[in-house]
ZADO-1210 file (C-alpha; in nm, 4 decimals, padded with zeros to 6 digits):
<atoms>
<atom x="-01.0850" y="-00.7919" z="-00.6698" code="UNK" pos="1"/>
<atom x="-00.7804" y="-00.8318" z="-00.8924" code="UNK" pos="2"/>
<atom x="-00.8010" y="-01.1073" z="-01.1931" code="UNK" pos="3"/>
<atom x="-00.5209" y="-01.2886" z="-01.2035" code="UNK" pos="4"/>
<atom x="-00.2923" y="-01.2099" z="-01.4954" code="UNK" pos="5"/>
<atom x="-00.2946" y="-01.5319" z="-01.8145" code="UNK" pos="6"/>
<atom x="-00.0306" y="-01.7709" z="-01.8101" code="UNK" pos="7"/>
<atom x="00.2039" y="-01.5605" z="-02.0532" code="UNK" pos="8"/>
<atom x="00.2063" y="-01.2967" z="-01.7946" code="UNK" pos="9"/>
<atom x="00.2724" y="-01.4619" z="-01.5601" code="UNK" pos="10"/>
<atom x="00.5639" y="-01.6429" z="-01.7205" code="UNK" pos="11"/>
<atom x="00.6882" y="-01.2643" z="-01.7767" code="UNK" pos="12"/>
<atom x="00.7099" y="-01.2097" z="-01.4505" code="UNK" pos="13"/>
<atom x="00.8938" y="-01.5537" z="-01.4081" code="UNK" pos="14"/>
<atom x="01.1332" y="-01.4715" z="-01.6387" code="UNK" pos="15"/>
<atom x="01.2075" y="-01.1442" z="-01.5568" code="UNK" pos="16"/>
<atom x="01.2661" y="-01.2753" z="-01.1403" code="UNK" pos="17"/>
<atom x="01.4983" y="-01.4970" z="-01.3145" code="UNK" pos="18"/>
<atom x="01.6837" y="-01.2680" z="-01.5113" code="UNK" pos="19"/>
<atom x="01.7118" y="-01.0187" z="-01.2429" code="UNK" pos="20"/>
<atom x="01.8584" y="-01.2966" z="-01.0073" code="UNK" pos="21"/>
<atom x="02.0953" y="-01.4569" z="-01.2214" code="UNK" pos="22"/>
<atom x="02.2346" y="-01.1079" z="-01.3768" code="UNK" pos="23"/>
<atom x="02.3099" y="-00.9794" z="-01.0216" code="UNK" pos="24"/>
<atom x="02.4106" y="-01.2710" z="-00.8480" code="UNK" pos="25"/>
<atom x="02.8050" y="-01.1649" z="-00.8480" code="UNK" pos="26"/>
<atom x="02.6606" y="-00.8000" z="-00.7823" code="UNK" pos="27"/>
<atom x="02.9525" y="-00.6412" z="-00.5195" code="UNK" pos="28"/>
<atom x="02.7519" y="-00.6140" z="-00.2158" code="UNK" pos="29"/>
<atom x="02.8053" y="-00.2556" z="-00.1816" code="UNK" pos="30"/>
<atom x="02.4283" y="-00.1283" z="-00.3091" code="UNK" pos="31"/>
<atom x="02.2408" y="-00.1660" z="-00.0295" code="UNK" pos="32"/>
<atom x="01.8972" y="-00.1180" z="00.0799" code="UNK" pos="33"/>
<atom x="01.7066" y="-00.0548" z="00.4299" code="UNK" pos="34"/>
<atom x="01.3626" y="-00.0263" z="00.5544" code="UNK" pos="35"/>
<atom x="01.3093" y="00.1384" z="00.8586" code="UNK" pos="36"/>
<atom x="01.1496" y="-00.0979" z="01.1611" code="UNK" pos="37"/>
<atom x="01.2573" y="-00.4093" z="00.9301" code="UNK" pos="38"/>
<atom x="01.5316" y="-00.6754" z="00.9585" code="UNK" pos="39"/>
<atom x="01.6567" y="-00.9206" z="00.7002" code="UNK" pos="40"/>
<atom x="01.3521" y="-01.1730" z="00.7158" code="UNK" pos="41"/>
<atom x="01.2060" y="-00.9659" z="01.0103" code="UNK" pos="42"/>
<atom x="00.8533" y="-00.9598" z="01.0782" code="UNK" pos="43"/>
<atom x="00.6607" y="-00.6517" z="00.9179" code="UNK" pos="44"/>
<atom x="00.4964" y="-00.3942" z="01.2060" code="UNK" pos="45"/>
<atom x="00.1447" y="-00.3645" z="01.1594" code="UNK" pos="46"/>
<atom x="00.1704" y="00.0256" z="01.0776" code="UNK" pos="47"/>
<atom x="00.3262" y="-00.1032" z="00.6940" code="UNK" pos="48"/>
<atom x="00.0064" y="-00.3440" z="00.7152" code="UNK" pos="49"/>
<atom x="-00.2711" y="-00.2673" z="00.4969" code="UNK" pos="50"/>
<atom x="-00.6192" y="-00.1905" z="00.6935" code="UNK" pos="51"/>
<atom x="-00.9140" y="-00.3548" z="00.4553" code="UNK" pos="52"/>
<atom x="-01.0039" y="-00.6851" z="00.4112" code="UNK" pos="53"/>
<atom x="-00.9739" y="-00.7687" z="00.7922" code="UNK" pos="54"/>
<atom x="-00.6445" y="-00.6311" z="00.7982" code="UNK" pos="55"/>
<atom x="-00.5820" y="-00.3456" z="01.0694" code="UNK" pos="56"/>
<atom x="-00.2647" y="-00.1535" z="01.0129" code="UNK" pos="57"/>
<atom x="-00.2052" y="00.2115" z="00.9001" code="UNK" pos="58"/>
<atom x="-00.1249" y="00.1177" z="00.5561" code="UNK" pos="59"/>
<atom x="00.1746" y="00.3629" z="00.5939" code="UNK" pos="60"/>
<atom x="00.4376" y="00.3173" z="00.3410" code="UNK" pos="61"/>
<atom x="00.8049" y="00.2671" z="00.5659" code="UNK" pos="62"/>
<atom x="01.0829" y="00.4932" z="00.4791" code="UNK" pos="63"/>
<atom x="01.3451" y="00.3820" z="00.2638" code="UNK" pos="64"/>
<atom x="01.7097" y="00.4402" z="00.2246" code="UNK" pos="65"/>
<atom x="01.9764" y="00.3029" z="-00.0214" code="UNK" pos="66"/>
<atom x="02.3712" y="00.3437" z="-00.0725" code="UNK" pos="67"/>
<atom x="02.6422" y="00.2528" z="-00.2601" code="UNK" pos="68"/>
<atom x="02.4379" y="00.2251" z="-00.5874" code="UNK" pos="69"/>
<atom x="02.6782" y="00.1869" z="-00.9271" code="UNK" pos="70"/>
<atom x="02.8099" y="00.5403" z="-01.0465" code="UNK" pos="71"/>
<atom x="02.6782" y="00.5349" z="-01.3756" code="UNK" pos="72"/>
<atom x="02.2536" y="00.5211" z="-01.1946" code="UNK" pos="73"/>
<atom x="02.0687" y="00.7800" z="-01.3587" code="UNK" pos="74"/>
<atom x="01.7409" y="00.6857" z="-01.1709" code="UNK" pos="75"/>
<atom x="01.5580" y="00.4152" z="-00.9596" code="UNK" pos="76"/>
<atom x="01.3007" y="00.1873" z="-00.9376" code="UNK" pos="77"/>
<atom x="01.1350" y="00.0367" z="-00.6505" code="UNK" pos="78"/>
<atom x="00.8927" y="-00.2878" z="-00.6305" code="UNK" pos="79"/>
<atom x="00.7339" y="-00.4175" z="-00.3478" code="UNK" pos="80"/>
<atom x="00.5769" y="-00.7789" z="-00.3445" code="UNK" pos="81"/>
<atom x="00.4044" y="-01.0546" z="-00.1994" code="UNK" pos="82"/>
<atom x="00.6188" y="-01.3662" z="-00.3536" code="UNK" pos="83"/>
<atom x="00.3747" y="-01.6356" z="-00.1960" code="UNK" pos="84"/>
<atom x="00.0850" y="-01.5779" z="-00.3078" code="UNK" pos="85"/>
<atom x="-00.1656" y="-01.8633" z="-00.4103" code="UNK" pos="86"/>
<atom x="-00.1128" y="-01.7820" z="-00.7777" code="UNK" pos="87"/>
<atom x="00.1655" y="-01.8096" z="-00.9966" code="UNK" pos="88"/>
<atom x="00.2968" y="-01.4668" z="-01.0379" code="UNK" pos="89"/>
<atom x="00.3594" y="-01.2231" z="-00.7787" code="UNK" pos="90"/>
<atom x="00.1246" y="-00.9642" z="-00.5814" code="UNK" pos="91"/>
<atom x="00.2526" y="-00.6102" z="-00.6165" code="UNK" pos="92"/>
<atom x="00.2276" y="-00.4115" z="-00.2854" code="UNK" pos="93"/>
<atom x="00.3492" y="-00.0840" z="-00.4618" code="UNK" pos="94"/>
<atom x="00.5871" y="00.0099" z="-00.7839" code="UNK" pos="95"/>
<atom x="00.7545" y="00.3525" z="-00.7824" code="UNK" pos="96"/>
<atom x="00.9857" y="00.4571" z="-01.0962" code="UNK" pos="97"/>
<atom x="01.1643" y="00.7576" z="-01.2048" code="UNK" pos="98"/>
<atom x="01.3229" y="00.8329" z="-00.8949" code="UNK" pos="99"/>
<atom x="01.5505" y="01.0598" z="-00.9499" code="UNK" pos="100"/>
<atom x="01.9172" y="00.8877" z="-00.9526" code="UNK" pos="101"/>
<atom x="02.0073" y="01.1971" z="-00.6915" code="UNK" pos="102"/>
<atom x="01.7764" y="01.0341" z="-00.4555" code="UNK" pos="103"/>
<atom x="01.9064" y="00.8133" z="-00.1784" code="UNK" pos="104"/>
<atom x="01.5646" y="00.7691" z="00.0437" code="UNK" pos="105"/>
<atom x="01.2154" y="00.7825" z="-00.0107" code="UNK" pos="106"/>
<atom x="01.0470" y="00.9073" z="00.3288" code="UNK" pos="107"/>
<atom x="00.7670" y="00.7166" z="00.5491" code="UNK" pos="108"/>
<atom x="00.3870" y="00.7908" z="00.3966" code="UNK" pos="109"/>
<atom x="00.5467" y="00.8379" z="00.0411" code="UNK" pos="110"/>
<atom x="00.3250" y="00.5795" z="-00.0754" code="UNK" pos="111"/>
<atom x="00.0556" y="00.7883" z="-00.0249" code="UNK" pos="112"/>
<atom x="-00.0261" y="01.0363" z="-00.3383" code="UNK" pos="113"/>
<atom x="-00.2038" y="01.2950" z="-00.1455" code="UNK" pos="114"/>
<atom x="00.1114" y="01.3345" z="00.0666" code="UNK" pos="115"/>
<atom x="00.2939" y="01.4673" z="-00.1860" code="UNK" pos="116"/>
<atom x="00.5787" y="01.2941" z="-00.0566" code="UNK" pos="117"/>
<atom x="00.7645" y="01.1014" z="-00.3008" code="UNK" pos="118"/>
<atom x="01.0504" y="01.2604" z="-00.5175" code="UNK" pos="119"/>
<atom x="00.9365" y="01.5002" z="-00.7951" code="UNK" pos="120"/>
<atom x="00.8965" y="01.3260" z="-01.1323" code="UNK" pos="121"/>
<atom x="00.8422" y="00.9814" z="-00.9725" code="UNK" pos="122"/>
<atom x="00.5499" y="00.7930" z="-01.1003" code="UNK" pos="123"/>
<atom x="00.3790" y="00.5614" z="-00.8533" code="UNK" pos="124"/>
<atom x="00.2152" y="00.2671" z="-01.0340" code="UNK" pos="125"/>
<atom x="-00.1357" y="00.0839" z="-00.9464" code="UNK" pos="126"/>
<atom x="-00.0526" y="-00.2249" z="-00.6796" code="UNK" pos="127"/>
<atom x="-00.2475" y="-00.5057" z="-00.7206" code="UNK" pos="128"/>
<atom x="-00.5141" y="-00.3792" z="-00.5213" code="UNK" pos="129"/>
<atom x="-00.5909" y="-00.1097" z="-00.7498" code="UNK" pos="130"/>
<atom x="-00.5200" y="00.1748" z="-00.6322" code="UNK" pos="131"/>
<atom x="-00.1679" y="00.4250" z="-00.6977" code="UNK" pos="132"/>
<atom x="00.0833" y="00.4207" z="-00.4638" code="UNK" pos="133"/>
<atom x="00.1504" y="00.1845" z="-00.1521" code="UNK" pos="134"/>
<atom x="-00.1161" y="-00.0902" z="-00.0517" code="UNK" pos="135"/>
<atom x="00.0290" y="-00.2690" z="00.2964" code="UNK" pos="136"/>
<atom x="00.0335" y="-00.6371" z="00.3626" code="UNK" pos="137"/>
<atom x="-00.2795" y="-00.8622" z="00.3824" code="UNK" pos="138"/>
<atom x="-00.2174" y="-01.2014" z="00.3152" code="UNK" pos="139"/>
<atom x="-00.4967" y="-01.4283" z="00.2530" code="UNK" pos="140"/>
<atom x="-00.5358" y="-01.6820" z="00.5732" code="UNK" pos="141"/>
<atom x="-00.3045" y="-01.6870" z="00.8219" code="UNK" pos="142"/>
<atom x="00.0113" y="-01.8360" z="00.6770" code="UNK" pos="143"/>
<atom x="00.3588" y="-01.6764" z="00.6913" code="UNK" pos="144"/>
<atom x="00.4339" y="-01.4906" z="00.3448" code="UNK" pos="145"/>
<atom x="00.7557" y="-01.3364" z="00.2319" code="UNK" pos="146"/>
<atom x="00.7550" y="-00.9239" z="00.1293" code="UNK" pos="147"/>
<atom x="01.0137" y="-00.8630" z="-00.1277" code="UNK" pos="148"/>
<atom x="01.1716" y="-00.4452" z="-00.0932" code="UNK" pos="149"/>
<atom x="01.3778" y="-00.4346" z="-00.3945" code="UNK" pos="150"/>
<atom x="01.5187" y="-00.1008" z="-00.5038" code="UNK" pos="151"/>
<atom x="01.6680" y="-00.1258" z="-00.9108" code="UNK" pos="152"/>
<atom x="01.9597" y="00.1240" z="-01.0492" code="UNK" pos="153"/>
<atom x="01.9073" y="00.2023" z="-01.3798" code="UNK" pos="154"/>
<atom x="02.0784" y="00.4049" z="-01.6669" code="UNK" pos="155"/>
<atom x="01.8048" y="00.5131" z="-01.7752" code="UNK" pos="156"/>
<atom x="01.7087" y="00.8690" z="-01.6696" code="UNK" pos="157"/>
<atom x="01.3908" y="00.8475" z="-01.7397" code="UNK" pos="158"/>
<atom x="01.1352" y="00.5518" z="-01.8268" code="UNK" pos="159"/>
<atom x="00.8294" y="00.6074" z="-02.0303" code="UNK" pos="160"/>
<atom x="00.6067" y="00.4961" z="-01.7880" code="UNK" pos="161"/>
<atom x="00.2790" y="00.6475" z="-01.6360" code="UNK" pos="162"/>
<atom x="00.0581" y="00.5704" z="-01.3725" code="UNK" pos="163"/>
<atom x="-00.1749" y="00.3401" z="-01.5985" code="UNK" pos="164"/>
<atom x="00.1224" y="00.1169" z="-01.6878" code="UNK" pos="165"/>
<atom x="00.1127" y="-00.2203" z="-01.4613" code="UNK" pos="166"/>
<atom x="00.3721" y="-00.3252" z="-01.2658" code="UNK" pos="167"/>
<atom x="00.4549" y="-00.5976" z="-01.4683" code="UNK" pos="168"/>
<atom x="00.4618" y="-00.4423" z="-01.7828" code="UNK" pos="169"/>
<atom x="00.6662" y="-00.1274" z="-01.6248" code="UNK" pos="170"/>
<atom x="00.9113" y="-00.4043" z="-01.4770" code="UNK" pos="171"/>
<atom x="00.9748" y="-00.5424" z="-01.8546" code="UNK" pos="172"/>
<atom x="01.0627" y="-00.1849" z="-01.9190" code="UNK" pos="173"/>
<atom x="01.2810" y="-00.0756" z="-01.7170" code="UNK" pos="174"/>
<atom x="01.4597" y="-00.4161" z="-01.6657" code="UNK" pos="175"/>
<atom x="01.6930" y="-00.3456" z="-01.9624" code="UNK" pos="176"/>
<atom x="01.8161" y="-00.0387" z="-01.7577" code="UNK" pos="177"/>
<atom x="01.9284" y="-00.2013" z="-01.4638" code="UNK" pos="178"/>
<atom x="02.2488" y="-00.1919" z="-01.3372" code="UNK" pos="179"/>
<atom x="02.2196" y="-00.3231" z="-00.9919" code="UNK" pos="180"/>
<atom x="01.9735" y="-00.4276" z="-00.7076" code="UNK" pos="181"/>
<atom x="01.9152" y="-00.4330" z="-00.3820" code="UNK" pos="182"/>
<atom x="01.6957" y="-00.6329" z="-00.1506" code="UNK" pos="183"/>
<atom x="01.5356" y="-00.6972" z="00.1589" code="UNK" pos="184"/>
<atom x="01.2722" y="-00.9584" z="00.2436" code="UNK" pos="185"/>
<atom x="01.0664" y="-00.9232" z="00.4915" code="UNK" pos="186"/>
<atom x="00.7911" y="-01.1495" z="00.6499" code="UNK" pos="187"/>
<atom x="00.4298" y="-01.0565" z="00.7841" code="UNK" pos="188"/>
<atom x="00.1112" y="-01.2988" z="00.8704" code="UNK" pos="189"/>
<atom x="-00.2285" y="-01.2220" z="01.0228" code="UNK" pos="190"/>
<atom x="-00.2523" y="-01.2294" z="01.4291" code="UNK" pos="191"/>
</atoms>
């Protein structure tokens, strides 16, 4: 069971949604990401969907693609979260960093260390499940919550990161390296 991070943490992460938002807002709209099988606000298939805790998906990690990311990217980052969840910071679903800035996809399952599938030199970061890699969806009740897919270019070649780091500590890092983002939400809630 996770324990939820104290209040300066989660003012961190706060902050850091904030600054991301704001420095990007007049971002040109040419970085772009997509998730394969999902739509702007689209609903989540149950194969992304984690299966524990009643949930019953494949826990497969969808395949990702980007373009037009700035010229000067030396590397990426990728976060994946739960923004509505009963707490006041948000859930992390899976955290992948030093992708290599040659990179333009990460393939379906690469959330899954024993795969091997994920670019050499990436580190995959604990969710907040617990475990490396990718952890699905599997909201609490059966509202509606909103899964956040953002991919960050950074000048940074490499981050000093390793799999112990947290996702919100490894998000304070790396956010002085970004030079663009992009997003796509997505939506998913227990049948």
């Amino acid at each position: 069971m996770t324990i939820f991070p104290p209040k300066p943490v989660r003012f961190a992460a706060l902050l850091f949604a904030c600054f991301v938002t704001a420095a990007f807002a007049d971002q040109k709209e040419n970085f772009q990401i997509r998730v394969s099988g999902l739509g702007p606000n689209g609903q989540i298939p149950d194969d992304f969907a984690l299966n524990q805790f009643g949930c019953y998906g494949k826990n497969v990690s969808p395949e990702i693609s980007w373009s037009g990311a700035p010229a000067e990217t030396k590397s990426f980052a990728l976060a994946v979260w739960d923004s509505d969840v009963p707490k006041a910071s948000s859930f992390y679903h899976w955290m992948i960093v030093n992708i290599p800035g040659s990179a333009h996809s990460l393939s379906a399952g690469a959330g899954n260390l024993d795969k091997r599938l994920a670019p050499a030199g990436a580190v995959q970061l604990k969710n907040d499940y617990g475990q490396p890699g990718y952890g699905g969806p599997c909201p609490p009740g059966h509202q509606l919550h909103h899964y956040h897919f953002a991919l960050f270019a950074l000048k940074a070649e490499h981050l000093p990161i390793d799999q112990r780091t947290a996702p919100i500590t490894a998000a304070a890092e790396f956010q002085k390296e970004v030079l663009g983002k992009a997003e796509v939400v997505a939506t998913y809630h227990r049948e």
